[in-house]
C-alpha positions in Angstrom: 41.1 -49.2 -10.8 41.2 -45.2 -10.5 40.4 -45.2 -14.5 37.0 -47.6 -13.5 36.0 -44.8 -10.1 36.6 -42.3 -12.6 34.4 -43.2 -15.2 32.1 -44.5 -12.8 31.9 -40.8 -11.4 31.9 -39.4 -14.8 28.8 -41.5 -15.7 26.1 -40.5 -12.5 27.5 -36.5 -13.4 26.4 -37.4 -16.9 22.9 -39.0 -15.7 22.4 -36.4 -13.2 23.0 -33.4 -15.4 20.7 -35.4 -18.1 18.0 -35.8 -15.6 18.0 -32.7 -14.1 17.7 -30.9 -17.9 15.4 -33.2 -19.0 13.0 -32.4 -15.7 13.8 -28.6 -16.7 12.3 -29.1 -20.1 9.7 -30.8 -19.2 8.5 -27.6 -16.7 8.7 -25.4 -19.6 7.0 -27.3 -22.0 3.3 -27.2 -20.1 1.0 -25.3 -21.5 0.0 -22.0 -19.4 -3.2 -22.0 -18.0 -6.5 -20.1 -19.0 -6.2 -16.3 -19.0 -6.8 -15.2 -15.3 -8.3 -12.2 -15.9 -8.7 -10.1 -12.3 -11.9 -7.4 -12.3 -10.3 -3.5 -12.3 -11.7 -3.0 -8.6 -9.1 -6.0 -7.2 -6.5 -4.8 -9.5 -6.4 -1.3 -8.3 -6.4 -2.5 -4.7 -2.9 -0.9 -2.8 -0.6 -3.2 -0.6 -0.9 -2.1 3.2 2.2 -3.6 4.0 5.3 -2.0 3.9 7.7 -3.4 1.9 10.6 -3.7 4.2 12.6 -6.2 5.8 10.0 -7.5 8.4 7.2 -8.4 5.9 9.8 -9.5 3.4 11.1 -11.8 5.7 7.7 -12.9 7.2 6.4 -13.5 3.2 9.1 -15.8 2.5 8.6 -17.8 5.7 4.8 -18.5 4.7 6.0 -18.7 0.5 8.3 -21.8 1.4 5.6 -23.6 3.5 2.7 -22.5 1.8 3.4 -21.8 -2.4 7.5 -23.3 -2.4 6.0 -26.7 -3.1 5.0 -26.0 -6.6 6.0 -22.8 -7.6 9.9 -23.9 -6.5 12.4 -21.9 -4.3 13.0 -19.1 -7.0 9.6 -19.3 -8.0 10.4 -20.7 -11.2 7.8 -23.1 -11.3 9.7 -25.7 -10.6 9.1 -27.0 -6.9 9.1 -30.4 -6.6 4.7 -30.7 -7.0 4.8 -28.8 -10.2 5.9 -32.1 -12.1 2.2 -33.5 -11.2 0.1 -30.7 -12.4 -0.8 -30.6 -16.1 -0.3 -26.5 -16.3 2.9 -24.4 -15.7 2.9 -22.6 -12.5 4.2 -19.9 -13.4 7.8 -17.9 -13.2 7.5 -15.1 -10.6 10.6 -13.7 -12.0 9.4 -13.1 -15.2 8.1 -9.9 -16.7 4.7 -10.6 -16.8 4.1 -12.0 -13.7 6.0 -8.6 -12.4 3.7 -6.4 -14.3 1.2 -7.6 -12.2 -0.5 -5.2 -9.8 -0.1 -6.1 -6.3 -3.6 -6.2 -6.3 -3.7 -8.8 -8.8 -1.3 -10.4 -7.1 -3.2 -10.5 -3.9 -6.6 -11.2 -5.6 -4.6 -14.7 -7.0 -3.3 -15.8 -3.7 -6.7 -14.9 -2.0 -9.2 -16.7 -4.8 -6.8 -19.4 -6.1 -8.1 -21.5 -9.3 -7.3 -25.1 -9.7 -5.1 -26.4 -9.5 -4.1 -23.6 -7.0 -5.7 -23.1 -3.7 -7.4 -20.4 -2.2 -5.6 -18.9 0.4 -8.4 -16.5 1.9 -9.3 -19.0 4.8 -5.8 -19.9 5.1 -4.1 -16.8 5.7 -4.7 -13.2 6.8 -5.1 -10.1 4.3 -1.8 -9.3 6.3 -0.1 -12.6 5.4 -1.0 -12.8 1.9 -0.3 -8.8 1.6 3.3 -10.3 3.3 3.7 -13.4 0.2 3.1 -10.2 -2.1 5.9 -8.2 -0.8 8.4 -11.6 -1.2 6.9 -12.3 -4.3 7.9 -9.1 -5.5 11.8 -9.8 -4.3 12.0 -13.2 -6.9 11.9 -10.6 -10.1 14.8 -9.3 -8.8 17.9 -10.9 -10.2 
């Protein structure tokens, strides 16, 4: 009887860690999206938020209820959305995305391009100054 709970257990760890690589894969195998090219003006455009603990703080509050749902908790692409779009959406923590400018970044969350929306209506320069800031924190490892 153990022997059959055991193997029982064994098997849904096996299907679980089969599914869960398996959805992995699948993320990373999108294509990326068209080049998102962002005019020199917006680029060069400086963050008037400080950095600190506040905005930090306040930038992850409106990243998990406003970006989490795609671009996952990490932002690894991976939220739970991202399965349905045909493009990847992105890793945050990568080195490319953190090359960005902040105003780059900014100029993203502000215009959006589908699939992404435009947050410009949706949020305050402050707020979307604040999801920079966080953004920011997910290249750090």
């Amino acid at each position: 009887m153990k022997s059959k709970i055991v193997n029982s257990a064994l098997s849904v760890c096996m299907l679980a860690i089969f599914m869960l690589a398996t959805t992995a894969t699948f993320a990373q195998d999108k294509p990326a999206g068209k080049p998102w090219p962002v005019d020199a003006a917006a680029a060069k455009a400086k963050n008037p938020v400080k950095a600190d603990e506040s905005s930090i703080a306040s930038g992850k509050e409106i990243y998990n209820t406003q970006c989490k749902s795609c671009h996952g908790a990490k932002g690894l692409g991976d939220g739970p959305k991202a399965e349905k779009i045909e493009i990847t959406c992105g890793d945050f923590s990568s080195p490319e995305f953190q090359k960005m400018t902040d105003g780059e970044l900014f100029y993203k969350t502000t215009e959006g391009r589908k699939p992404m929306p435009s947050f410009k209506e949706k949020l305050s320069d402050n707020e979307r100054w604040a999801v920079v800031n966080y953004m920011r924190t997910l290249g750090k490892k």
